[in-house]
C-alpha positions in Angstrom: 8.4 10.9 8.7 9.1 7.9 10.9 9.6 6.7 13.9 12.0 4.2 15.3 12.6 2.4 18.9 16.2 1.9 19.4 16.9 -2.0 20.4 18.9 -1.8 23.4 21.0 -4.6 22.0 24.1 -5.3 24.0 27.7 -5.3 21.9 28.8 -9.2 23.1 25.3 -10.0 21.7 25.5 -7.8 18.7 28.8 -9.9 17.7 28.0 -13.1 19.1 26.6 -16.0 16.7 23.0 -15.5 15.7 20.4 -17.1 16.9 18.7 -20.6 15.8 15.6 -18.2 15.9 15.9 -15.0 14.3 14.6 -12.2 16.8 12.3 -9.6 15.5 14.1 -6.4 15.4 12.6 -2.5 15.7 9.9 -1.6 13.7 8.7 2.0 12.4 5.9 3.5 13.4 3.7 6.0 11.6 4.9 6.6 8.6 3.7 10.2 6.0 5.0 10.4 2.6 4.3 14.0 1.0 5.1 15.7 -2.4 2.9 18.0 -4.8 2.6 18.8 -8.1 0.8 22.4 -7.7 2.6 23.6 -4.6 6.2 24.8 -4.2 8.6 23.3 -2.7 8.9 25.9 0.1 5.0 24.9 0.8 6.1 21.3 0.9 8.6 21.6 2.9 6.1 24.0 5.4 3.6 21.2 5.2 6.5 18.4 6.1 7.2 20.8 9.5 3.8 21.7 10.8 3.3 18.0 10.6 6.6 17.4 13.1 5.3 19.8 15.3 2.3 18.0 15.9 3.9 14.5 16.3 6.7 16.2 18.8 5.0 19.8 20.3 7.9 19.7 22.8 10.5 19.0 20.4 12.1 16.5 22.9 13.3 14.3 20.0 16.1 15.0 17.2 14.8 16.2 13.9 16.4 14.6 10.5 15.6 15.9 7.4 16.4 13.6 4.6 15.7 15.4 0.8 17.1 14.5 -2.7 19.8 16.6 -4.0 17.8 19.4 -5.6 19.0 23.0 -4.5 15.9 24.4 -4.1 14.2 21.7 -1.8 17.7 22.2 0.3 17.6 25.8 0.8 13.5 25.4 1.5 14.2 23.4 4.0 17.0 25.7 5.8 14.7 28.2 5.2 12.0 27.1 7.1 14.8 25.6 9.8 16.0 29.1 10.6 12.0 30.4 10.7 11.0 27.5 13.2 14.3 28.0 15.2 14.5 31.9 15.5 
């Protein structure tokens, strides 16, 4: 998971010449990296949640989900979106 401010750049100064001085842009915030060995990836995927729902009780932000291609880490993840959402 990560966090990241928006830089409320303005489009002139997005496509005018860079600076002499290069600004410093956004930068992440707390980051968690997870994976197991012993649990499944349903339980992973639980895990990955409970942990969103403590940075963001109110949900007032989006939520992105980014996962590799496996089918079964997809599907855990719907899974558990439809549980959470219902």
């Amino acid at each position: 998971m990560d966090e990241v401010v928006a830089d409320p750049g303005r489009p002139a100064a997005v496509a005018a010449k860079p600076p002499a001085v290069r600004q410093p842009g956004p930068r992440p915030g707390p980051t968690c990296l997870c994976g197991a060995v012993n649990d499944s990836a349903a339980e992973v995927v639980a895990a990955v949640f409970d942990r969103a729902a403590q940075r963001d009780p109110g949900r007032r932000r989006p939520w992105v989900v980014l996962a590799d291609g496996d089918r079964r880490r997809s599907d855990s993840v719907r899974a558990e979106t439809r549980h959470r959402t219902s």
